[in-house]
MDAnalysis code that builds the backbone (N, CA, C; Angstrom):
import MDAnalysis as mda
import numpy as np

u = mda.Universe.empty(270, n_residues=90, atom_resindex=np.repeat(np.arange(90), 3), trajectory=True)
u.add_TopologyAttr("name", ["N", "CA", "C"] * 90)
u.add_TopologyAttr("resid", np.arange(1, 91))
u.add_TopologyAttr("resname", ["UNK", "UNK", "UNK", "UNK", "UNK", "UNK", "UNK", "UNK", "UNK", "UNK", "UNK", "UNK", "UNK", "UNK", "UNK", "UNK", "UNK", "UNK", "UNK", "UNK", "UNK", "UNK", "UNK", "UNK", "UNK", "UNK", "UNK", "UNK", "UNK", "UNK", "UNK", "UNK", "UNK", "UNK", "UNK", "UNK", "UNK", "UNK", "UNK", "UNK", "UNK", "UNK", "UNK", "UNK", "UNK", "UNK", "UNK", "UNK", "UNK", "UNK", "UNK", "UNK", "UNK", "UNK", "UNK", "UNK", "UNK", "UNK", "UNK", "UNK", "UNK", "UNK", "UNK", "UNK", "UNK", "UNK", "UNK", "UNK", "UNK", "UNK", "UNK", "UNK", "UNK", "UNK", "UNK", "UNK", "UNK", "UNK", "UNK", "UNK", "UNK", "UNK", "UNK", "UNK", "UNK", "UNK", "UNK", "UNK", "UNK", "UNK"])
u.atoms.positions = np.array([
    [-49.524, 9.242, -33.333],
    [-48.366, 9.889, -32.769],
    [-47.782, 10.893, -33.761],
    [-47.870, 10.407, -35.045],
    [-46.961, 11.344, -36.158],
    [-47.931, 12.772, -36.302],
    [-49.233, 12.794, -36.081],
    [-49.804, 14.156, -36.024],
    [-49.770, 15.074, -34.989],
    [-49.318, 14.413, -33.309],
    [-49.429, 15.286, -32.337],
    [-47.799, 15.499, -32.785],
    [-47.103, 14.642, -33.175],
    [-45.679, 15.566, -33.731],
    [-45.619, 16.340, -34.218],
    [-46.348, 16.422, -35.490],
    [-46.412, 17.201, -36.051],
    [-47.044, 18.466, -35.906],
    [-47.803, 18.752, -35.449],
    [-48.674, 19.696, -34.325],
    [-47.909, 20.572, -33.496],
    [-47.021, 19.717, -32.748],
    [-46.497, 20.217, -31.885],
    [-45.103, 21.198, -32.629],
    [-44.638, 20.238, -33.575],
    [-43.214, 20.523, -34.256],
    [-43.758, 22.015, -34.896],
    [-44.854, 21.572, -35.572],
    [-45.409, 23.031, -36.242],
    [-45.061, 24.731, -35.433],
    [-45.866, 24.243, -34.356],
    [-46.024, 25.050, -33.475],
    [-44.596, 25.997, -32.306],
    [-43.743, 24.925, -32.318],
    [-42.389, 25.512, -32.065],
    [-41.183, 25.704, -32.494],
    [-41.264, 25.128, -34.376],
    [-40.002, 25.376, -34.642],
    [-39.232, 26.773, -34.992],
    [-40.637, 27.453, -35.143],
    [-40.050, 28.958, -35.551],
    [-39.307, 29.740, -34.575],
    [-39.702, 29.209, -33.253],
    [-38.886, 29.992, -31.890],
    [-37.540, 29.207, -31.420],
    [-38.050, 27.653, -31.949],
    [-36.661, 26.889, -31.555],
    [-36.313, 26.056, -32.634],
    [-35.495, 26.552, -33.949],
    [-35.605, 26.252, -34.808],
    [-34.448, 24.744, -34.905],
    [-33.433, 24.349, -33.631],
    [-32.994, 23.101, -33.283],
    [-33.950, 21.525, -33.336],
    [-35.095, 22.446, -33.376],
    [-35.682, 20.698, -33.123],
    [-35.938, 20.212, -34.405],
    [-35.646, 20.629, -35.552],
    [-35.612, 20.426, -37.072],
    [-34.591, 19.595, -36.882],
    [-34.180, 19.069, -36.192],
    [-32.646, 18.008, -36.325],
    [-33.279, 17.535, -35.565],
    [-34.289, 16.953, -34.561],
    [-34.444, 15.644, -33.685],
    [-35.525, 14.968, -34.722],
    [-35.581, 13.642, -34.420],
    [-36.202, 12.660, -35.217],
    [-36.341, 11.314, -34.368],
    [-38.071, 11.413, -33.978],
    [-38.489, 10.151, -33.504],
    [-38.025, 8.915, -34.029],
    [-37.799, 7.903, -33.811],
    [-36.970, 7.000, -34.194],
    [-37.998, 5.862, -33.887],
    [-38.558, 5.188, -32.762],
    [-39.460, 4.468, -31.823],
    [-40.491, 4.810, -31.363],
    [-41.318, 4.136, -30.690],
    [-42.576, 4.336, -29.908],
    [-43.123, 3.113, -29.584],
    [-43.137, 2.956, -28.234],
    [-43.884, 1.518, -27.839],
    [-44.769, 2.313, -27.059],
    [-45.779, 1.568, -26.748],
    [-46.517, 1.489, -25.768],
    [-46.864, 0.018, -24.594],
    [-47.074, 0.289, -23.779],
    [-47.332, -1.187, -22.609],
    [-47.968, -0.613, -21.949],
    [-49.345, -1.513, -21.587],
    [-50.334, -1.770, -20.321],
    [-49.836, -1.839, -19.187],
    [-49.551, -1.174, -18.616],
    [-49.182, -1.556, -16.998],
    [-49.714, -2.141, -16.104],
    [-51.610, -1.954, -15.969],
    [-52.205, -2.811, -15.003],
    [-53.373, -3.494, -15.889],
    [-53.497, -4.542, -16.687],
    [-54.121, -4.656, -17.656],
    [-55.405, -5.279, -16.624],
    [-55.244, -5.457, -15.126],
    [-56.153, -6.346, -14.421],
    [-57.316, -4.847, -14.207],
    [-56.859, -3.610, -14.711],
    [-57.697, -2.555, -14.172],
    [-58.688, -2.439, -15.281],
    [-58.684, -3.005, -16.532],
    [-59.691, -2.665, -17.222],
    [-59.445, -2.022, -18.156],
    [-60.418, -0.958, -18.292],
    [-60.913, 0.548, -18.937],
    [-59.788, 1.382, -18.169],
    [-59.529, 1.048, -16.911],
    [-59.240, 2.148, -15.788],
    [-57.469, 1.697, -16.115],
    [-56.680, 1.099, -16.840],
    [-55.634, 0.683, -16.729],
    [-54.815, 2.018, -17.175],
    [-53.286, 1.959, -16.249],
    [-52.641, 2.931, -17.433],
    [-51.403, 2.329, -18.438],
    [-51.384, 3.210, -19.493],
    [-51.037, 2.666, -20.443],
    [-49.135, 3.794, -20.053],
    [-48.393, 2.744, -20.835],
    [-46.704, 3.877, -20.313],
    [-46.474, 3.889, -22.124],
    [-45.971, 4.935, -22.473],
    [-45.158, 5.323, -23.728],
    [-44.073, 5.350, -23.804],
    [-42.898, 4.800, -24.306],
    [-41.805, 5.092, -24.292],
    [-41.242, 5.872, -25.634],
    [-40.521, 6.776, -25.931],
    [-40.400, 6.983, -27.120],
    [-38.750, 7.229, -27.265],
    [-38.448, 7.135, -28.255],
    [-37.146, 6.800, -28.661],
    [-36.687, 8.047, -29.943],
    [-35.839, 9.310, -29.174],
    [-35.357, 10.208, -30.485],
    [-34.344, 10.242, -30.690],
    [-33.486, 10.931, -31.304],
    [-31.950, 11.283, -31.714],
    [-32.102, 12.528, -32.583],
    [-30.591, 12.845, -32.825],
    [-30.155, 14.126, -33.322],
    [-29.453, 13.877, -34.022],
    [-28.640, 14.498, -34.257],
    [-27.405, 14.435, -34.957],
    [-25.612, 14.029, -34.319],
    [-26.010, 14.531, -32.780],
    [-25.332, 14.005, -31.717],
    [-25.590, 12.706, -30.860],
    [-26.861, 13.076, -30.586],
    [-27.138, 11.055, -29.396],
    [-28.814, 10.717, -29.584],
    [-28.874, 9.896, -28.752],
    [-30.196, 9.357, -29.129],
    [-30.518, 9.595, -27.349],
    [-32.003, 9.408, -27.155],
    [-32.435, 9.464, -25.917],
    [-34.476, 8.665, -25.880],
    [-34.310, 8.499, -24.807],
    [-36.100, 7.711, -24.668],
    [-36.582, 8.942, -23.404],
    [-37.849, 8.637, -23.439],
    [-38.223, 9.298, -22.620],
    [-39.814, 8.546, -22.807],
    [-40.675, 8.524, -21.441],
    [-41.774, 8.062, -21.023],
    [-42.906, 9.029, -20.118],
    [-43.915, 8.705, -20.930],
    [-45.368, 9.150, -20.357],
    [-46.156, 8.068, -19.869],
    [-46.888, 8.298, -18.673],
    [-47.819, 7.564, -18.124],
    [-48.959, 8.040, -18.307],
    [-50.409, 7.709, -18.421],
    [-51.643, 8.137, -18.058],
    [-52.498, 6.822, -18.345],
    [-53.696, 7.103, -17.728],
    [-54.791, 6.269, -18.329],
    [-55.344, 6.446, -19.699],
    [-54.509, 7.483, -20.253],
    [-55.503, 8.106, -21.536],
    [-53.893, 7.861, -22.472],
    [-53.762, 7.367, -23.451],
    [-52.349, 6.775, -24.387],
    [-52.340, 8.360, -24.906],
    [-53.490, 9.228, -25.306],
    [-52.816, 10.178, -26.137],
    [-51.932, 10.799, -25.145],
    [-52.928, 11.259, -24.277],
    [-51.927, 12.168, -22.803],
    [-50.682, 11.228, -22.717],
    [-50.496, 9.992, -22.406],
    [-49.454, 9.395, -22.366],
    [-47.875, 10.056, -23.322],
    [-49.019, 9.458, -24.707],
    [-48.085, 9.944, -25.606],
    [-47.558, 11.611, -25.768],
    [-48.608, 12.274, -24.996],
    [-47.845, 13.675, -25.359],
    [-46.694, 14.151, -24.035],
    [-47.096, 13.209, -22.980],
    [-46.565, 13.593, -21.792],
    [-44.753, 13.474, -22.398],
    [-44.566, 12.013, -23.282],
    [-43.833, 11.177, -23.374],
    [-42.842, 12.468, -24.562],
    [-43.983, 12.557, -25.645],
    [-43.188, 13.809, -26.538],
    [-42.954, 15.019, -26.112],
    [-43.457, 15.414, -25.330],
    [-43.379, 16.998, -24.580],
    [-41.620, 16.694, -23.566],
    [-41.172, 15.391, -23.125],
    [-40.153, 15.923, -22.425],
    [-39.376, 15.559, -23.318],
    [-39.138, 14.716, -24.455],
    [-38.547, 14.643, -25.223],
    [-37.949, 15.878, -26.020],
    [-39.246, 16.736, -26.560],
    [-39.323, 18.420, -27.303],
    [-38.204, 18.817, -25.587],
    [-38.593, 18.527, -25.097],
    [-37.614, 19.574, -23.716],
    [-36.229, 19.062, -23.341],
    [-36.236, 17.437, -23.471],
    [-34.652, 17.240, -23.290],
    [-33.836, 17.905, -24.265],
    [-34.133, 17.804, -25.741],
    [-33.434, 18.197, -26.979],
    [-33.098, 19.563, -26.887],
    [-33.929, 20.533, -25.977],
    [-33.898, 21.731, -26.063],
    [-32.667, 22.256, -25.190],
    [-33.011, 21.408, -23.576],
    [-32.044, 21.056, -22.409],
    [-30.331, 20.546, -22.799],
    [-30.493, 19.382, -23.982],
    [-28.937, 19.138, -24.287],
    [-28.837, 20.855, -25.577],
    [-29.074, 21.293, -25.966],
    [-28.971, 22.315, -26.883],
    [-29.089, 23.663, -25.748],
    [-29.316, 23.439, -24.730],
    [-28.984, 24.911, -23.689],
    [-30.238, 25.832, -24.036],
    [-31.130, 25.505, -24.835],
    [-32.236, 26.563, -24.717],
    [-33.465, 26.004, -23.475],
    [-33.861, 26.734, -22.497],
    [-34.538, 26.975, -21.648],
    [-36.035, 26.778, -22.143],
    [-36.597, 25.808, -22.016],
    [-37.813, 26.139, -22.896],
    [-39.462, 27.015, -21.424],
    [-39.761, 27.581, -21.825],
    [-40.916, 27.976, -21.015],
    [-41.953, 27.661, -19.977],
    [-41.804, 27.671, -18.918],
    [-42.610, 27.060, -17.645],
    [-43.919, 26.628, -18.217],
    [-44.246, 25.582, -18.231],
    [-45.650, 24.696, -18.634],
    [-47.405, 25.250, -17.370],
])
């Protein structure tokens, strides 16, 4: 998780230089249908804050990384959302 952060953080702080103040805090993960196998999906929850509040946010997939980025990608977008910057249609 700390490298697709970092990856990601790399990659947008120069345009949105606010997210230098959010800081993952948590990260769980849970099996949701563990009776599916291989085929199960896995949920991420992740847990950030600022300097103002804290917030979670969750990814689903069968695949934990996708999970996990689904999970950090709205996170990178709530922080942006309570800070009023608009971030770019996906």
């Amino acid at each position: 998780m700390n490298a697709l952060d970092n990856a990601l953080r790399k990659s947008l702080e120069k345009f949105y230089p606010s997210l230098r103040e959010m800081v993952l805090t948590d990260y769980k993960v849970r099996v949701v249908n563990a009776s599916a196998g291989t085929a199960a999906k896995v949920r991420v929850l992740i847990e950030s804050r600022d300097h103002k509040s804290e917030w979670t946010t969750m990814g689903v997939s069968t695949n934990l990384i996708e999970a996990s980025y689904l999970a950090l990608v709205d996170a990178v977008e709530y922080k942006l959302f309570k800070d009023s910057i608009k971030p770019r249609q996906r």
